[in-house]
TIMIBA-982895 format. One record per residue (C-alpha): x, y, z. Coordinates in Angstrom, 3 decimals, padded with zeros to 6 digits. Example, Ala and Ser with C-alpha at 12.3 -4.5 7.8 and 13.67 -1.06 7.14 Angstrom:
NODE,east,north,up
NODE,012.300,-004.500,007.800
NODE,013.670,-001.060,007.140
This chain:
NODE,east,north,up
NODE,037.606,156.707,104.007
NODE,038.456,157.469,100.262
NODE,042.389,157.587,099.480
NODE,043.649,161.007,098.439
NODE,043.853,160.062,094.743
NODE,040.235,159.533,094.387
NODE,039.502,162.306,096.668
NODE,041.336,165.088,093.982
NODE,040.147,163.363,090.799
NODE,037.103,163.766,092.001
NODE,037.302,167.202,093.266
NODE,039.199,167.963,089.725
NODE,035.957,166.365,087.924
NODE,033.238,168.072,090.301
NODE,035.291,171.679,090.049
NODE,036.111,171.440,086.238
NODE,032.164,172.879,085.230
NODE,032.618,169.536,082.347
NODE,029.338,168.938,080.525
NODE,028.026,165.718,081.483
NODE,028.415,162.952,079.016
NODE,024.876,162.019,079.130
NODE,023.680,165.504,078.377
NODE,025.728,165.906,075.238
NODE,024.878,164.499,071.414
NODE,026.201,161.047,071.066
NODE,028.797,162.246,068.579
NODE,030.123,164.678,070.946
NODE,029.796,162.227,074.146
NODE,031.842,159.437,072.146
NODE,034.493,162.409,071.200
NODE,034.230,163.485,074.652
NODE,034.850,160.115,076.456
NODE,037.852,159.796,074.761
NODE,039.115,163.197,075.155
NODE,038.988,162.583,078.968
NODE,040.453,159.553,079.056
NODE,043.575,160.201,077.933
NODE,043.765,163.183,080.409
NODE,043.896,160.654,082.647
NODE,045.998,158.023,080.992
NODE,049.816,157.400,080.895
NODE,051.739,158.013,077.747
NODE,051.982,154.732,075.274
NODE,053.813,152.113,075.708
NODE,056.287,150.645,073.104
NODE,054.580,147.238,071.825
NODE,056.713,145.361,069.175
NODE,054.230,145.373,066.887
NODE,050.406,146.478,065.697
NODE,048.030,145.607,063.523
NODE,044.415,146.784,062.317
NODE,042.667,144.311,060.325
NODE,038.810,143.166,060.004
NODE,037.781,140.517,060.996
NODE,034.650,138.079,058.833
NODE,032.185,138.055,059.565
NODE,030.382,140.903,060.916
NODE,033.839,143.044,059.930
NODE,034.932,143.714,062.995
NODE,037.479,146.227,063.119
NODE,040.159,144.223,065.738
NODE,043.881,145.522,066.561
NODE,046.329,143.416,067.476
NODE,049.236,143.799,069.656
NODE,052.616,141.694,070.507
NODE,055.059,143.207,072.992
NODE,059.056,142.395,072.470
NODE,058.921,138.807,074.733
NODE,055.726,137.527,073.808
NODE,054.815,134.242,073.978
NODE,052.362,132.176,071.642
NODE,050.444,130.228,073.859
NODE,047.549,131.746,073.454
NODE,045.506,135.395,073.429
NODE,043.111,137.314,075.215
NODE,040.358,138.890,073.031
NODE,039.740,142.441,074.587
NODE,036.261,143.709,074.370
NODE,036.002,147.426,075.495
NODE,033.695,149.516,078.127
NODE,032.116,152.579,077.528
NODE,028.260,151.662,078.502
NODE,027.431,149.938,074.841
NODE,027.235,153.476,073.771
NODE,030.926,154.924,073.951
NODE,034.697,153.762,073.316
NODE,036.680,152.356,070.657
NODE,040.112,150.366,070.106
NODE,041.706,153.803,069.636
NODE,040.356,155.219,072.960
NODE,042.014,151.432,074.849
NODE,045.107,151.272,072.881
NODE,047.588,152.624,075.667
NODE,045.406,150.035,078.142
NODE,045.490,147.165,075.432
NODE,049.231,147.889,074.888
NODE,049.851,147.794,079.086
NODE,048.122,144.880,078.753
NODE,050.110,143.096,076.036
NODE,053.669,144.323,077.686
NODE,052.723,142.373,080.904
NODE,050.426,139.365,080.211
NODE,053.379,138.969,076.941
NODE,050.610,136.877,074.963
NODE,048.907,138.635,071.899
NODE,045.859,140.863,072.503
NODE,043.083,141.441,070.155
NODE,040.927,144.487,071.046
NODE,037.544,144.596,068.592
NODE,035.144,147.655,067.744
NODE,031.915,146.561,068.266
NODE,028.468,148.082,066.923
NODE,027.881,150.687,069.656
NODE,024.154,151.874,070.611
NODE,022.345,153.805,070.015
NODE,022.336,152.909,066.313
NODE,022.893,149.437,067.131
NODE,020.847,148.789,070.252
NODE,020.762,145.048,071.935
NODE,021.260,142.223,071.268
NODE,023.692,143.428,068.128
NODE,026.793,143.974,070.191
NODE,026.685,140.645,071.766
NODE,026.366,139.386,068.442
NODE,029.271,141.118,066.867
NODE,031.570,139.639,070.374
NODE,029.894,136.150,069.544
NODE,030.993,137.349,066.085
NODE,034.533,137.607,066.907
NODE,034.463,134.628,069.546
NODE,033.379,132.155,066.675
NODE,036.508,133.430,064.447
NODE,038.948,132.551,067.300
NODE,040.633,130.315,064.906
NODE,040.866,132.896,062.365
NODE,042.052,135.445,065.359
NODE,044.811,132.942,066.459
NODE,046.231,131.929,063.073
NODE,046.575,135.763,062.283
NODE,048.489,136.375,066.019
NODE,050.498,133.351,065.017
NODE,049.419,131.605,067.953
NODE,050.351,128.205,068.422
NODE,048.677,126.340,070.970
NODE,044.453,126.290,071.636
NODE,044.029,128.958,074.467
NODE,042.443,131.637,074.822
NODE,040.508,133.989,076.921
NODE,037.578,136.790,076.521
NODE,037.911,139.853,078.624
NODE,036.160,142.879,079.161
NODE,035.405,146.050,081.152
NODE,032.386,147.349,082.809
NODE,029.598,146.912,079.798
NODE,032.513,145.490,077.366
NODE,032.028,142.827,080.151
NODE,028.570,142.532,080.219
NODE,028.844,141.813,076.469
NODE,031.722,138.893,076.816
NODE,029.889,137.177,079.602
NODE,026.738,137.345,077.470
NODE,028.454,136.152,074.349
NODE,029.704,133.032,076.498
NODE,026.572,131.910,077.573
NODE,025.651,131.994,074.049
NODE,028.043,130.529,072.090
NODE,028.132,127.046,071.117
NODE,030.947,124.349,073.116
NODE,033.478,124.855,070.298
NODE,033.604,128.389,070.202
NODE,033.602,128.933,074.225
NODE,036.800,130.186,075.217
NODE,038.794,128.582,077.534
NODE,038.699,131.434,080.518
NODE,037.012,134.940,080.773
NODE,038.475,137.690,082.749
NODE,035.266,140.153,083.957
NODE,036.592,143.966,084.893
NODE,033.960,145.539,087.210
NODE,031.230,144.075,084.964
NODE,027.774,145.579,084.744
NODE,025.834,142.576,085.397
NODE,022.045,142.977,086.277
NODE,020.262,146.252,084.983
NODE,017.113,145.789,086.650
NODE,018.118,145.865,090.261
NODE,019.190,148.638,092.589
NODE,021.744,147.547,094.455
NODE,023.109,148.947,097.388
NODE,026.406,149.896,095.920
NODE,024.240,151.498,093.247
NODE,022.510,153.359,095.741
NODE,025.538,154.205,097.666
NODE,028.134,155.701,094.777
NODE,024.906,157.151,092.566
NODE,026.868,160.789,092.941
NODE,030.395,161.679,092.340
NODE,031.880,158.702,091.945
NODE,031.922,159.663,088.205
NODE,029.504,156.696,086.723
NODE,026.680,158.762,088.418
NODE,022.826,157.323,088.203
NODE,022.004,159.885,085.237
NODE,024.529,158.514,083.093
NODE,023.982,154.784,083.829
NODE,020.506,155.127,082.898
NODE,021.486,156.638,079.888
NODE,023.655,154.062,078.953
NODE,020.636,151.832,079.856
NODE,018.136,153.201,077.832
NODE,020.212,153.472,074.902
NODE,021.557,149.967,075.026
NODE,017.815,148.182,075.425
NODE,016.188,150.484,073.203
NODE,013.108,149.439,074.888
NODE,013.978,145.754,075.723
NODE,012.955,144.423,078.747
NODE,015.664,145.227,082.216
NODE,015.036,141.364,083.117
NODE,016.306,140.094,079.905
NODE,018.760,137.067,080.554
NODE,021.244,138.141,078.097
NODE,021.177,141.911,079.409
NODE,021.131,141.309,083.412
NODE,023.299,137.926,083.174
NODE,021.984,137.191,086.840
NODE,018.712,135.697,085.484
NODE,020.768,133.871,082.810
NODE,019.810,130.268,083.533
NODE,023.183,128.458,081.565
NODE,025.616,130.372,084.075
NODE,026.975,126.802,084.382
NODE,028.255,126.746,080.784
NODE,031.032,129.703,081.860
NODE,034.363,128.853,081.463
NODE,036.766,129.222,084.700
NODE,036.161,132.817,085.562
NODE,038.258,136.483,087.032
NODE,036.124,138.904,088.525
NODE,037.364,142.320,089.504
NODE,035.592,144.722,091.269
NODE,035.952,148.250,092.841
NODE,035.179,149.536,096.384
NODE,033.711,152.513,094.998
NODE,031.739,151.554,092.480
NODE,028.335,151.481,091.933
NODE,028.565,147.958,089.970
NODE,030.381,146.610,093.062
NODE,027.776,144.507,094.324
NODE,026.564,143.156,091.149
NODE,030.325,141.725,090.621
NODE,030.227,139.742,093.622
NODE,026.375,138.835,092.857
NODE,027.951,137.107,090.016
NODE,030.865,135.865,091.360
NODE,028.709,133.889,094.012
NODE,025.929,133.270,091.429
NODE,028.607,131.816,088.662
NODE,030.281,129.343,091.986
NODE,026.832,128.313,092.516
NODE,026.868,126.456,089.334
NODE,030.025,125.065,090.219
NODE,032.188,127.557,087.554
NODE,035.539,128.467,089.159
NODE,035.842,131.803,089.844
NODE,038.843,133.974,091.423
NODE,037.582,137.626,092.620
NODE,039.521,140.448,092.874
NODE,038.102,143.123,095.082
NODE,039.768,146.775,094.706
NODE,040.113,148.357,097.935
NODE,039.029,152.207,097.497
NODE,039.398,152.427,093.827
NODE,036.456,153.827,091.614
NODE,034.748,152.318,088.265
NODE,036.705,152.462,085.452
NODE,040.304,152.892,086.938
NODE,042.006,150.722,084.483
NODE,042.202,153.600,081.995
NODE,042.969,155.967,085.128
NODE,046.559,155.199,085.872
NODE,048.212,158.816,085.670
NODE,045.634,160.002,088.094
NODE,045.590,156.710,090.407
NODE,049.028,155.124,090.141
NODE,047.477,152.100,092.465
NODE,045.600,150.917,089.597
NODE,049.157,150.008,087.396
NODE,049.463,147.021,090.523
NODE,045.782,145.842,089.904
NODE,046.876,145.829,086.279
NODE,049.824,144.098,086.874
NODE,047.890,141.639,089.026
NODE,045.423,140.619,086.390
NODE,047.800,140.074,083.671
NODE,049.817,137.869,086.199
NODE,046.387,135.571,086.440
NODE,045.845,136.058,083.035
NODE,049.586,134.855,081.832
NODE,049.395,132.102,084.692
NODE,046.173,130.614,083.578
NODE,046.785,130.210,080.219
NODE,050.078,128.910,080.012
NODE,049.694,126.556,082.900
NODE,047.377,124.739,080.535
NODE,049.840,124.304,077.898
């Protein structure tokens, strides 16, 4: 049975004659995504402090936050969804600031090259970018001790996982926190069969995400569909949240099983009848402020048990 807040956003979406995304020009999609998303996000939060500055190399725009009682234990690197093709750290600053209020540890949210003009593998390298400057990233949050964690949403998590697998020991970081992650293009799944219509990531605009992410490279690809990767057993200590609703839903716990296969510990979050993307959804589903909450508890518990 889907809950009456899913049921009338997606009424509102099917009733409000929107262009889809995937049927726009990318300029107007990217305009577009954001647009909607605030429709359906919460007024900002008051952070004590922000800052835009770009990181070397590969100068990565990043934005940091700090709320009032943070802490300096550590910080969580934020890379954004958006299907390698939309978003930005302006379109995830009331979710990055949520998140800094409650996990009370700096965040650093990065803008990434974004397909199609910079198709795979150049994200992950701009992530792997911003993964090897963690030193530079915590000396400029004024961090003091050595821990941090990469998270992501949906295909900002496809990129952290991928960046993992590929970074040398010293630059791993020391947890990664996966948000409904898109995690193997080249299989459909039955939750991809299931929520293919209405569900708002519909089948058209996945596979236009798809297309103009690869560019042409092959769906198999181990650092595209992460359940073929082979060095799953370099992954730090792993969250995984996924979504009733979603079509990704099955691929999460694909990975979830696949990553505690090669002996990486993993905690999984499953979302009862909640829909992809509901972190940035909070005005129109209230229920996902306690998954929020929830995360940046696991998030703020991991990394300062360790100090």
């Amino acid at each position: 049975m889907i809950p009456e807040d899913v049921l009338n956003l997606m009424t509102r979406v099917s009733q409000s004659g929107l262009t889809p995304l995937h049927q726009l020009s990318i300029k107007k999609a990217r305009q577009e995504f954001e647009r909607r998303n605030l429709v359906l996000e919460l007024e900002p939060e008051y952070v004590a402090k922000t800052q835009d500055i770009v990181l070397t190399p590969n100068n990565l725009r990043t934005r940091f936050y700090w709320s009032s009682d943070c802490t300096y234990e550590g910080f969580v690197l934020y890379v954004h969804g958006g299907g390698w093709v939309l978003g930005s750290i302006d379109g995830y600053d009331r979710l990055c600031r949520r998140l800094a209020n409650r996990v009370r540890l700096p965040i650093a949210s990065i803008d990434y090259s974004l397909a199609p003009e910079n198709p795979f593998p150049k994200p992950i390298s701009d992530v792997m970018a911003a993964a090897n400057a963690h030193k530079e990233i915590a000396e400029l949050a004024n961090v003091t001790g050595h821990t941090w964690t990469i998270m992501g949403d949906s295909a900002g998590a496809n990129l952290a996982a991928a960046a993992v697998l590929n970074l040398p020991y010293e630059s791993r970081p020391n947890h990664q926190a996966l948000v409904y992650p898109v995690i193997d293009l080249s299989y459909q799944t039955r939750s991809r069969t299931s929520y293919r219509s209405g569900y708002l990531l519909d089948e058209p605009l996945m596979n236009w995400f798809t297309d103009h992410y690869l560019s042409g490279a092959d769906l198999w690809n181990p650092h595209a569909s992460l359940i073929y990767n082979t060095s799953l057993k370099e992954s730090p200590p792993t969250l995984i949240v996924t979504a009733d609703l979603d079509p990704l839903h099955d691929e999460g716990v694909m990975y979830a099983k696949a990553l505690r296969y090669s002996q990486v510990k993993v905690d999984h979050y499953n979302c009862r009848s909640l829909i992809h993307g509901f972190l940035n959804m909070p005005k129109a589903l209230p229920r996902s402020s306690t998954v929020t909450g929830r995360i940046c508890r696991w998030l703020r518990n991991t990394m300062t048990s360790e100090c």
